[in-house]
C-alpha positions in Angstrom: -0.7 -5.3 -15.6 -4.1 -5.3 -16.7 -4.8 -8.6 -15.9 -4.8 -6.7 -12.2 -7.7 -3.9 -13.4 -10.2 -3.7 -10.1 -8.6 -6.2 -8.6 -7.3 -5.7 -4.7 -3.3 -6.1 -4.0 -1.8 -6.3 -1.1 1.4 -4.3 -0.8 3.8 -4.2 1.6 7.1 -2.3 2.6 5.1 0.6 0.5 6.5 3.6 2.5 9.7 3.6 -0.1 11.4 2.2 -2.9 10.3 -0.7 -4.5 7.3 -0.9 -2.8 6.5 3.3 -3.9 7.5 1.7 -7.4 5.1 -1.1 -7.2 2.1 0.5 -5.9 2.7 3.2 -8.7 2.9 0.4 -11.4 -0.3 -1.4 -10.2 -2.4 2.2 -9.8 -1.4 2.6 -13.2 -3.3 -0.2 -14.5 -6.0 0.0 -12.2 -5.5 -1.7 -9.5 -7.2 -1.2 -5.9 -4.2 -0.9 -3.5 -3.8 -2.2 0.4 -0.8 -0.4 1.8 1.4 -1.3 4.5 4.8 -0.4 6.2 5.8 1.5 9.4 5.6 5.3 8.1 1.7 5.9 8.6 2.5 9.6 7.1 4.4 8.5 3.8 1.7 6.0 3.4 -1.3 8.4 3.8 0.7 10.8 1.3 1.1 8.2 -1.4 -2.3 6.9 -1.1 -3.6 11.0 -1.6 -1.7 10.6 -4.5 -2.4 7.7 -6.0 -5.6 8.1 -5.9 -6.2 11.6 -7.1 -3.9 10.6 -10.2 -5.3 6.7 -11.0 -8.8 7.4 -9.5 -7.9 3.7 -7.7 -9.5 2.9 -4.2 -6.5 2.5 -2.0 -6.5 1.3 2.3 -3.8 1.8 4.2 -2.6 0.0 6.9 0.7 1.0 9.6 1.6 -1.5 11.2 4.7 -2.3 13.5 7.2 -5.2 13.5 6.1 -7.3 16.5 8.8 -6.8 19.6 10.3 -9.7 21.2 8.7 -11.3 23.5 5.5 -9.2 23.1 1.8 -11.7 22.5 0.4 -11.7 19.2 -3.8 -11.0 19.6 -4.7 -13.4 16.9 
């Protein structure tokens, strides 16, 4: 995954699972890291993480499925 070194990715779903596995994988290689799911707290904690152990600039981003019938604001 070095093609990916300093490069930004976009990851979502990155609370658990797959996405955890993912964002570890790209960190890995160097990778800066944009974070997103619903659990702001498992989020904040991987990105702590990730970036005391890759030394990778990592955003993170909560955000909640939009409700039906609620307006988008874009």
């Amino acid at each position: 995954m070095n093609n990916w070194r300093g490069k930004w990715a976009l990851i979502t779903g990155a609370s658990a699972g797959i996405g955890v596995a993912l964002a570890e994988e790209l960190a890995v290689g160097g990778t800066k890291l944009v974070l997103t799911a619903r659990r702001k707290d498992r989020l904040e904690a991987l990105a702590r993480r990730l970036t005391a152990s890759y030394k990778v600039s990592v955003e993170v981003i909560a955000a909640e499925p939009k409700k039906k019938g609620s307006r988008s604001i874009c």
